[in-house]
PATORLUM-685880 format. One record per residue: y, z, x negated of N, C-alpha, C in turn. Coordinates in steps of 0.001 Angstrom, whole numbers, plus 524288, in hexadecimal, padded with zeros to 5 digits. Example, Ala and Ser with C-alpha at 12.3 -4.5 7.8 and 13.67 -1.06 7.14 Angstrom:
# residues 2
7E9C681E787CC7A7EE6C81E787CFF47F31C81E787CC70
7F73681BA87CDCE7FBDC81BE47CA9A8001E81EBE7CD9C
END
This chain:
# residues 241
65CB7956DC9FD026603A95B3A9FE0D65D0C95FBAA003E
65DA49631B9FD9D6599E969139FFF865E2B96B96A0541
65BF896D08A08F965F1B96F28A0D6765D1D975E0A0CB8
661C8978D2A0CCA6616F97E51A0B7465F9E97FF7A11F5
65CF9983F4A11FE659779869BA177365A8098D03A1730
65E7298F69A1A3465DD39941DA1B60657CE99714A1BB8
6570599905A18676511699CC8A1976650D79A06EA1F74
656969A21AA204A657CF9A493A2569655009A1B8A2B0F
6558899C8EA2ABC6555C999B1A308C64EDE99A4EA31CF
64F4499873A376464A4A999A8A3A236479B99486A3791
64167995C9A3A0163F589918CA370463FB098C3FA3889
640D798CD5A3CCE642879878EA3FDE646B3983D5A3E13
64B2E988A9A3D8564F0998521A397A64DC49835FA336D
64B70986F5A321364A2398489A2BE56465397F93A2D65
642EE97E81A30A76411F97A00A32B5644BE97515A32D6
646BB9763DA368B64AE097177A378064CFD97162A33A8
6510B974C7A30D4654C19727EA2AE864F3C96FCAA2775
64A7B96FC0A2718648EF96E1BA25806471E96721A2608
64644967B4A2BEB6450F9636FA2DF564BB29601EA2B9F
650B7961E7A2DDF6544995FD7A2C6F6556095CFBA27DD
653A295F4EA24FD653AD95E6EA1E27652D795971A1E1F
65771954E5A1AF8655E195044A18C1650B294FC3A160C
64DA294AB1A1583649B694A1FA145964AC4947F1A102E
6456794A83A0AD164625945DBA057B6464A94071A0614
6495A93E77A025664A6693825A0291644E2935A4A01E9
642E893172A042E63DE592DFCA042263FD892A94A00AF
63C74929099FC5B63CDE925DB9F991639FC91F269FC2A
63BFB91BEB9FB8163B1B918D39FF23635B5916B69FD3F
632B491327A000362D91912CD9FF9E62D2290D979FDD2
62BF2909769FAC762C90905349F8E9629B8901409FB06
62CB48FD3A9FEB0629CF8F940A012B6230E8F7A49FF95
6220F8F7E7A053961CE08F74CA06D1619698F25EA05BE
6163C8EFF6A0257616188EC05A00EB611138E8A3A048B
612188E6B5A08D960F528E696A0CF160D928E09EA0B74
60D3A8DFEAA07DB608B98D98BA07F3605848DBB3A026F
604FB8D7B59FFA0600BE8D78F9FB65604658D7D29F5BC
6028E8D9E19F2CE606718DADF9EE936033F8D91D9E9B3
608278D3A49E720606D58D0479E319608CA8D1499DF13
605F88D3749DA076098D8D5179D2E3608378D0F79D163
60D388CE119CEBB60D958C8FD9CBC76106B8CB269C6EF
60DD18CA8F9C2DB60FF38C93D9BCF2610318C3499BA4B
615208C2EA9B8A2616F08BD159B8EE619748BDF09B47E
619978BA479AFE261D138B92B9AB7861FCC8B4C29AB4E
624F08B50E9AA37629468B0969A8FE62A588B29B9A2D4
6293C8AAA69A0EE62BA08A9CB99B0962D7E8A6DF99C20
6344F8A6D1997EB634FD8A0E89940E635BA8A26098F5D
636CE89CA698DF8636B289C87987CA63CB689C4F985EC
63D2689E18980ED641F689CC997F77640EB89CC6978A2
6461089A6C975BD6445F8989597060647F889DA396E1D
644AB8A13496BD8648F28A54B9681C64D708A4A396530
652E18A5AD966F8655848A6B79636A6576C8AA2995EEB
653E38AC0795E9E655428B2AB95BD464FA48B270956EF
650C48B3A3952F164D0C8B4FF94E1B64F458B9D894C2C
64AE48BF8794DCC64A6B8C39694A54649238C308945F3
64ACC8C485940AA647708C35293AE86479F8C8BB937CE
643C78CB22936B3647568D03C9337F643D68CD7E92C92
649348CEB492AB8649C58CDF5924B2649F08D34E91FA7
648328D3E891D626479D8D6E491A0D6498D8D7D591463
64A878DB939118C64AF48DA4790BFD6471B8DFEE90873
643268DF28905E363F348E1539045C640D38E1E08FE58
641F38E7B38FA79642A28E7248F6F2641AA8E9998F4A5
640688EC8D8EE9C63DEE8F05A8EBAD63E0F8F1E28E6F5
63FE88F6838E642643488F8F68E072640078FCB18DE8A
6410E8FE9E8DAC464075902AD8D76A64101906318D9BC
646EE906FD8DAEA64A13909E68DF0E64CC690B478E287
64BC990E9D8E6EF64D6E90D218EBAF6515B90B478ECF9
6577190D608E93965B7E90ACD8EA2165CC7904638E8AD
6581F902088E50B658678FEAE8E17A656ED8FA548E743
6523F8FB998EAFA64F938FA5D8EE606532E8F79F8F2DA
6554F8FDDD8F462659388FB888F76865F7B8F87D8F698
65FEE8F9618F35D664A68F5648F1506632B8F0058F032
65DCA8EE448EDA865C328E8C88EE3D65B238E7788F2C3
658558EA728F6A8658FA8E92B8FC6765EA28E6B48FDD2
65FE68EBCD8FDB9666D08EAEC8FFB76685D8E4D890053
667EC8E2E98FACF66B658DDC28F841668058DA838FADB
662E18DB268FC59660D88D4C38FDB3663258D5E29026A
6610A8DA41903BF662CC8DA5E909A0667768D97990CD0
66C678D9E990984672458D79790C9E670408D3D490A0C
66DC68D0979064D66EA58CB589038B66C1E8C6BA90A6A
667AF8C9C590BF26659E8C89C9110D668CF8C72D9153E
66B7D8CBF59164266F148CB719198D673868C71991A5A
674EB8C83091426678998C32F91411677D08BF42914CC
672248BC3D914806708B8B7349150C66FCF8B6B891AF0
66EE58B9FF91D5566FD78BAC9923A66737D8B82392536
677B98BC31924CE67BCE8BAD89254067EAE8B5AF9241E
67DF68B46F92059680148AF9E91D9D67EE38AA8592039
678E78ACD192329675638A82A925A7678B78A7CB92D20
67AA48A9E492CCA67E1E8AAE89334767C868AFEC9368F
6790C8B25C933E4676258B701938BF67A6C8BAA0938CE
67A498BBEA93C4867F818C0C493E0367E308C56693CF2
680E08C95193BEE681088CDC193B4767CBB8D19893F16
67E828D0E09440967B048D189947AA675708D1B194978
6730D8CC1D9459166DAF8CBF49459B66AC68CD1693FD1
66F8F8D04F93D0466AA48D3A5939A566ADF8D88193A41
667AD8DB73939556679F8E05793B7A661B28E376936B1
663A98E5B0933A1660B78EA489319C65B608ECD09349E
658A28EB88933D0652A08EDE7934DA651118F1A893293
64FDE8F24792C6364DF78F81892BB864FDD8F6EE92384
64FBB8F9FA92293651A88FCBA91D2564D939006491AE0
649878FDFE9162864528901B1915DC645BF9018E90E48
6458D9064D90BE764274908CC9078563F0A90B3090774
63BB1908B4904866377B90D7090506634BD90C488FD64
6339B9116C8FB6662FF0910F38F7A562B4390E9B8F53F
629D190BA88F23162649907F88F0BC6231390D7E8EC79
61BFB90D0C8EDC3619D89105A8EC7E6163E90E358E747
612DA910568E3B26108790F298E19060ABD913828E2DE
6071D9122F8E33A60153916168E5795FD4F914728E2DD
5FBCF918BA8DFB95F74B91B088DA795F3D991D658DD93
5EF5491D5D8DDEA5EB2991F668DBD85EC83925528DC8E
5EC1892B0A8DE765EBE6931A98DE115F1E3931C38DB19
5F5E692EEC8DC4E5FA5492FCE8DAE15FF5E92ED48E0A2
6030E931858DF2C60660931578E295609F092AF28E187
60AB392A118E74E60E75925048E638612689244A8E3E9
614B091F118DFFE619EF9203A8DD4161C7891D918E039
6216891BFA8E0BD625559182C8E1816266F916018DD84
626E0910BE8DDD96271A90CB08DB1762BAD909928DD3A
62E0690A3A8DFE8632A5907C58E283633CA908E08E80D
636C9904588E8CE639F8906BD8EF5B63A84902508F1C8
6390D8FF6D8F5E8638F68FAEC8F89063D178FC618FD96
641758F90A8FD73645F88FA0B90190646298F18190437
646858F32990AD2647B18F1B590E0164B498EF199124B
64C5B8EBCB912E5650F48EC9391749650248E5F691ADE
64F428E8EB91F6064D9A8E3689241C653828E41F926DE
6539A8DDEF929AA657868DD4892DCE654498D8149314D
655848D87C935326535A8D66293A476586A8D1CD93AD2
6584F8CDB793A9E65B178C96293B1065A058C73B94060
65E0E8C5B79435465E018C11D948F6660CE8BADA946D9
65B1B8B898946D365DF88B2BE946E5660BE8B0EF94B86
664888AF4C94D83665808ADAD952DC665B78A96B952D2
663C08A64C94E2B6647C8A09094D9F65DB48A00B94C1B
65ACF89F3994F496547B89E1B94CBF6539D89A6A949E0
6564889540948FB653FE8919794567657B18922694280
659CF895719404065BD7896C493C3665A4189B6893957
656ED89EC493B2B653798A20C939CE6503A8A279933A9
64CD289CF8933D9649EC89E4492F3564D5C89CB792A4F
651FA898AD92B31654DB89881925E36583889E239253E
659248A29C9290665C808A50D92759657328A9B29243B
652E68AAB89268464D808AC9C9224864D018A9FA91E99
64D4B8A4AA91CDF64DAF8A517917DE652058A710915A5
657498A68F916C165AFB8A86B9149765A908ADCE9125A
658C88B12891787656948B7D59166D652298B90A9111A
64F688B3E2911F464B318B4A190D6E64EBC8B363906C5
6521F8AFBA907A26541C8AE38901EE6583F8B19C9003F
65B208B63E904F065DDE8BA79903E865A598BE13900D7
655CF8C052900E1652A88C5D0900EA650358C6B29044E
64F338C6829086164BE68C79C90D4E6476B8C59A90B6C
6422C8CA8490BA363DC88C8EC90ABF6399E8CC0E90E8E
63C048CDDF91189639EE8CE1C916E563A148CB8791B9D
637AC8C72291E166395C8C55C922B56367F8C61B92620
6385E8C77892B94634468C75493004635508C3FD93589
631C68C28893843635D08BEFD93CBD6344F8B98293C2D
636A88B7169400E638F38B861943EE637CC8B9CF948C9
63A8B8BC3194B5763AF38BE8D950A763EAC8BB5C95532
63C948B70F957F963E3B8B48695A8963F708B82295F78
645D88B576961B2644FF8B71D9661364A9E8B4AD96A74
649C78B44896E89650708B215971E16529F8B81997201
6573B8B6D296FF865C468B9D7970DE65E088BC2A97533
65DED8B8C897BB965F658BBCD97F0265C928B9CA980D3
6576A8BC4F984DE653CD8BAB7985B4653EF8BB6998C36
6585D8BE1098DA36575E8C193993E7655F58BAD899792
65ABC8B8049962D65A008B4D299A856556D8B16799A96
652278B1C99956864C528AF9299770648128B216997CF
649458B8B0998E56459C8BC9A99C37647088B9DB99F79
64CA28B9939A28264DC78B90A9A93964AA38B55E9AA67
64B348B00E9A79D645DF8AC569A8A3641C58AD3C9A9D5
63E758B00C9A4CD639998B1069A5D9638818B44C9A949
63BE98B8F59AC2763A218BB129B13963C4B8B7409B4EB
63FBC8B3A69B568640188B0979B8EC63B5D8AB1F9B9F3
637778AC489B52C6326C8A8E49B4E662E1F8AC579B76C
62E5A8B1759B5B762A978B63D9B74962BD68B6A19BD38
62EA08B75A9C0F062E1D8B8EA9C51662CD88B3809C77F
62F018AE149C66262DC38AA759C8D5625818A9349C8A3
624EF8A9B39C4E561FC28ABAD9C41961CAA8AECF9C74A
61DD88B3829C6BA61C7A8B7909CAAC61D388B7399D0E4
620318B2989D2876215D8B1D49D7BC61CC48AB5A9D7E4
61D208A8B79D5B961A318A4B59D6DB6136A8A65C9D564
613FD8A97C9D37660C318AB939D2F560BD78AF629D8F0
60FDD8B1339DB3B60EAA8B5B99DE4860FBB8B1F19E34D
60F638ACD99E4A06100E8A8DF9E91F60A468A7B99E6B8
609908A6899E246603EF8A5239E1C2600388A8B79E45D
6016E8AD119E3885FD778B1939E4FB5FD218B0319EBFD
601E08B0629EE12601F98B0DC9F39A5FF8B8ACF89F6B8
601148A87E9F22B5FED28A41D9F49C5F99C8A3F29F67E
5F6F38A4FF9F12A5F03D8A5779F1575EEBE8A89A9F4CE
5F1AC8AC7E9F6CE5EEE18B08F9F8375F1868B04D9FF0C
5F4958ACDDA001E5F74E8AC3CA04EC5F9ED8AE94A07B0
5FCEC8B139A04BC601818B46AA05AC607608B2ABA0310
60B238B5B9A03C7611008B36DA01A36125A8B7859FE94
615458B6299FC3E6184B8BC189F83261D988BC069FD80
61D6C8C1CA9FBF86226A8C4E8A0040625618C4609FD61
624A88C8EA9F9006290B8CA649F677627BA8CB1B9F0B5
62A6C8CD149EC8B62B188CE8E9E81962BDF8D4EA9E9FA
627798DA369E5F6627DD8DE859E783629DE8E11A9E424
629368DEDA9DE1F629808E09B9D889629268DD909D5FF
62DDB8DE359D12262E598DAB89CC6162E998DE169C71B
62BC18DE2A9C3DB62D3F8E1B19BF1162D118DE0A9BAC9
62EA08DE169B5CE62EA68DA509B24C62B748DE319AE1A
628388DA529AB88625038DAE49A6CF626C98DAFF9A0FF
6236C8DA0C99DA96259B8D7E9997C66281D8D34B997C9
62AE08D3909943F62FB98CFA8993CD62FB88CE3498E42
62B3C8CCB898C6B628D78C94D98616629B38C4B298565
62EA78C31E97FC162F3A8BE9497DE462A918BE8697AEA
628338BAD897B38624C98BA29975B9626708B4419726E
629058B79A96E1862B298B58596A41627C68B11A96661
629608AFBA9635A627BC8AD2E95FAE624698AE6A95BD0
620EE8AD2E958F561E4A8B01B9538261FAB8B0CB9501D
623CA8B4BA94E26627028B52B948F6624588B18694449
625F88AFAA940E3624FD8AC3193CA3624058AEC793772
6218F8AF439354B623098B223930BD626CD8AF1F92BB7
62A008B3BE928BE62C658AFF19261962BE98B1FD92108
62CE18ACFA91CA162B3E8AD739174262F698B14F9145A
62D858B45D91043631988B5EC90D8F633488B43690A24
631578B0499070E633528AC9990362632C18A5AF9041B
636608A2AF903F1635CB89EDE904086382189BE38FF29
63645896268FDE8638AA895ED8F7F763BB68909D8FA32
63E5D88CEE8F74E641EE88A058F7FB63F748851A8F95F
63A67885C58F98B637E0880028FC22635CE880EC90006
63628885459035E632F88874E9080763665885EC90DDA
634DD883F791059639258850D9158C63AAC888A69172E
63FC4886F491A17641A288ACF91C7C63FA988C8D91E85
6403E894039212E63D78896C7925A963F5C8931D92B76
63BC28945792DC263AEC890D29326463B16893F1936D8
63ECA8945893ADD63D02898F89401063D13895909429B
6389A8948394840638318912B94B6863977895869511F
63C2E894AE953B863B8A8994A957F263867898E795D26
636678943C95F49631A48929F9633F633F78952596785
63090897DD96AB1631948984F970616322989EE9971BB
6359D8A28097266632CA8A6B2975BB6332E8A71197A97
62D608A98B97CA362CF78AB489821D630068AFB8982CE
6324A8AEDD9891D635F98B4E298BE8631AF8B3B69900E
62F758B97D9901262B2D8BA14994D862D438BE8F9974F
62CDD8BF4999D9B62C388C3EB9A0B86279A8C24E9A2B6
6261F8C81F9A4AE622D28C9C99A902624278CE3F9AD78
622F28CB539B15F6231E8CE4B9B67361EAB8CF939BA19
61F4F8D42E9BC7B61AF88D5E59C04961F798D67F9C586
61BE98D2C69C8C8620968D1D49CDFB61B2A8D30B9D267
61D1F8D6619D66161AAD8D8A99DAF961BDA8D4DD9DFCF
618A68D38C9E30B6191D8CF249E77B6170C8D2659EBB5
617D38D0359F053615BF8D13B9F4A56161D8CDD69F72C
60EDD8CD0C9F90C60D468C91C9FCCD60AE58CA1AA024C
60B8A8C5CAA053360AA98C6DDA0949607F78C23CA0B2B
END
């Protein structure tokens, strides 16, 4: 708050209204850390088995002409869909990725390029929510038209409550190394001064690659889903004494 000062008054009074004047607010000063100060970085994992398979599927096709291009697209491509569908996947877990034409070139020698056709596109990103049911519904995609496959992309569905774990592994960590420290060194931990949390990396599975053709004596596609890690990391501040 600024306090207004008659220019008129003696100097004595402009003194005092001055002295009077509320003082700026002090921002407070942040506890004094009067022992020895310990940074612990500590990681908590568990494991959990993926329920979830990303797959994106494709249909790759090529005309004369562009409209010719995309209309044979078209047909494999709901023909795709439908086998999706048909197979139990919900509406929900397909979802359109990208829609591409583009011109097919021919290149001479001190001549300009011709077109020779038109190569048209169309991906969708599929969620298995059933994993061992996964590679029979890729073949299915493959015996529709799909001659693009990529995937899979393992992963758990709702994953929060085994972060909470793994920071409930991470700080227990970070508290039993920082008794270690005190120990050795013959002092006690006081307190906890600071906690910040780190990367928070599943490391997933090794996508598989998958065939684009299989013939009637070949096995079925196979998805195995193994283990993923839920990791945190934390940097936790101690004070010893």
């Amino acid at each position: 708050m600024t306090k207004l000062i008659n220019p008129g008054l003696p100097l004595m009074a402009i003194l005092a209204a001055i002295a009077s004047a509320p003082a700026p607010a002090q921002q407070a000063n942040p506890p004094v850390l009067a022992g020895t100060r310990l940074d612990i970085v500590a990681n908590g994992e568990v494991s959990a088995v993926p329920d979830v398979a990303l797959i994106g599927a494709g249909v790759v096709t090529q005309a004369a002409k562009a409209a010719e291009a995309m209309a044979e697209n078209a047909r494999r491509t709901a023909a795709t869909i439908a086998a999706l569908k048909k197979a139990g996947i919900a509406d929900r877990d397909i979802q359109t990725s990208s829609i591409n034409l583009s011109p097919q070139y021919r290149y001479a020698d001190n001549q300009p390029p011709v077109i020779t056709g038109y190569q048209a596109s169309n991906r969708v990103a599929i969620r298995f929510r059933d994993v061992k049911r996964a590679g029979a519904i890729l073949d299915t995609l493959v015996a529709a038209g799909a001659n693009q496959i990529d995937g899979p992309s393992l992963s758990v569905d709702q994953p929060d409550a085994l972060y909470d774990q793994a920071r409930e592994k991470a700080i227990a960590t970070a508290r039993a190394r920082a008794a270690l420290y005190a120990k050795a060194t013959g002092m006690q931990v006081k307190r906890i001064i600071s906690i910040s949390e780190g990367s928070s990396d599943g490391v997933p599975p090794r996508p598989m690659p998958m065939a684009m053709m299989r013939s009637k004596e070949s096995a079925d596609t196979a998805i195995e889903a193994g283990e993923q890690k839920i990791a945190i990391s934390v940097s936790v501040t101690f004070e010893l004494q």
